[in-house]
C-alpha positions, 0 to 999 in steps of 0.5 A: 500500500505504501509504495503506491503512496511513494510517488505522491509523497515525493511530488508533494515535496518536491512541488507542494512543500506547504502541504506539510503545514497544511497538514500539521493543521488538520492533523487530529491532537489527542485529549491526553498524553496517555491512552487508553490504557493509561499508559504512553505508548511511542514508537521511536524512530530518530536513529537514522539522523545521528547515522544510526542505521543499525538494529540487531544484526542488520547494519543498514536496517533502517537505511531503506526509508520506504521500508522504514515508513512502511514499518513505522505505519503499521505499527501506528496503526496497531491498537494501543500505539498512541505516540510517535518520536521522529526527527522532522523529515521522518515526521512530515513524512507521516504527516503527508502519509495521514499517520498522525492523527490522533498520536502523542507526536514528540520532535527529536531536537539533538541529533548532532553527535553522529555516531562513531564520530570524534564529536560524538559528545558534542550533541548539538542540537540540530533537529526540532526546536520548541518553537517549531513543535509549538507551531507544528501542534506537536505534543512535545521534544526530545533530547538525547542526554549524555554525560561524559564527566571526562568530556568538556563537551557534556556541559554544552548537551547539559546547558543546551538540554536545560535551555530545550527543556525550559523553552517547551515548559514555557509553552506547555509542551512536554519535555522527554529527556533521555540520559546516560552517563556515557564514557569513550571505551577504545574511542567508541562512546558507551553508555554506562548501563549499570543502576548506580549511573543510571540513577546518577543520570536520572538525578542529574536530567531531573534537574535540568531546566527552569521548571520540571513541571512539563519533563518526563524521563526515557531510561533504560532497563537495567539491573536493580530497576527498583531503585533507578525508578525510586531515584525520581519523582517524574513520569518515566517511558521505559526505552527499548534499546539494541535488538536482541534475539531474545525478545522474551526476556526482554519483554519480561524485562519491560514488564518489571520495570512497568511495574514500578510507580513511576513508570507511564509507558514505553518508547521503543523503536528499533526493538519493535520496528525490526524484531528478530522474526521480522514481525512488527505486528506481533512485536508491537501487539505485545508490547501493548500487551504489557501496559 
């Protein structure tokens, strides 16, 4: 059905560019951030902006931007899937393809460390800004957080985060922060996925900002996850993180983690948009089966 739609997609963009307007006008809101459920379901598709193009063992997995659309519409369309977070072109993407009425849309806004790159850290803020979610009618931005406390570079993403977060809470929009503390291991960035980092993190993105009123956090599942969701009192989305072959344990993972108080919800992208099976409406049906 999609590749029907490419032609028309691409001659819109090319010859009717203020149809993307047109359409972030009519585009159907939500009443609230949470569905039916009472829980936020979001699929997250911003990875291939920082050159991220990878999922399990795939390297150019999301590389094909058809077969990522065509993904992206079906697990939108899936019961339960009430949210979106993509970098601009994704997003208008699915706007001209009608498939964000009635989501919770959140605009990536740092995409500017690339991986693998010498300025990694350096996460600059090259995507979305709060000004432009507001004028788009979207719900809210993202920022990528990630400290390295032996790069100089992490105080820019810091001031830089605060300064998003303030500029969406002054137009009611919602902030998703998503940090780690994250060190170069044989050059590559890593992010240190233990409890006592991703507390410290937590603790840190918590404060960033001139007012926390409108900030959720995006952390990931690790061990003792108990006491990374007793180290906050905002709302948090559970991150899916890398493929893994073991799509059970994951879930299971996921699941105790929702269990704690401060869990609203998860935003998966890679995990459900390119499962091991390949089956994105299973994958994506499960998920939903957790909240």
């Amino acid at each position: 059905m999609i590749q029907d739609r490419l032609a028309t997609l691409v001659e819109t963009r090319a010859n009717r560019p203020a149809a993307i307007a047109e359409a972030a006008a009519l585009r159907l809101r939500p009443d609230s951030l949470l569905g039916e459920h009472g829980k936020l379901m979001v699929i997250a598709a911003d990875h291939p902006a920082r050159g991220a193009l990878s999922a399990g063992n795939r390297p150019m997995a999301m590389a094909d931007r058809l077969d990522l659309l065509d993904r992206l519409c079906t697990a939108l369309a899936r019961p339960g899937v009430n949210g979106v977070l993509g970098t601009p072109d994704i997003l208008e993407d699915l706007l001209l393809l009608g498939a964000l009425d009635g989501k919770v849309v959140i605009g990536s806004m740092n995409r500017g460390g690339l991986a693998g790159s010498a300025f990694e850290m350096d996460d600059r803020f090259t995507g979305y800004d709060a000004a432009r979610i507001q004028a788009m009618r979207f719900e809210g931005g993202k920022t990528l957080t990630r400290i390295d406390y032996a790069d100089p570079a992490s105080v820019d993403t810091l001031e830089a985060t605060a300064r998003a977060v303030s500029d969406l809470a002054q137009r009611d929009l919602l902030a998703m922060v998503e940090p780690f503390i994250s060190h170069r291991v044989d050059g590559l960035v890593r992010n240190v996925l233990t409890a006592d980092a991703t507390v410290k993190a937590a603790a840190i993105a918590a404060a960033l900002g001139s007012t926390s009123a409108y900030t959720w956090l995006k952390l990931p599942v690790v061990d003792d996850m108990e006491r990374v969701m007793a180290a906050t009192t905002l709302p948090v989305v559970i991150l899916g993180g890398e493929v893994d072959s073991d799509q059970e344990a994951v879930f299971a993972r996921w699941r105790k983690a929702l269990a704690c108080p401060t869990a609203r919800g998860l935003a998966v992208g890679r995990s459900l948009l390119y499962p091991p099976d390949d089956d994105v409406v299973s994958a994506v049906d499960a998920a939903v089966g957790l909240l």
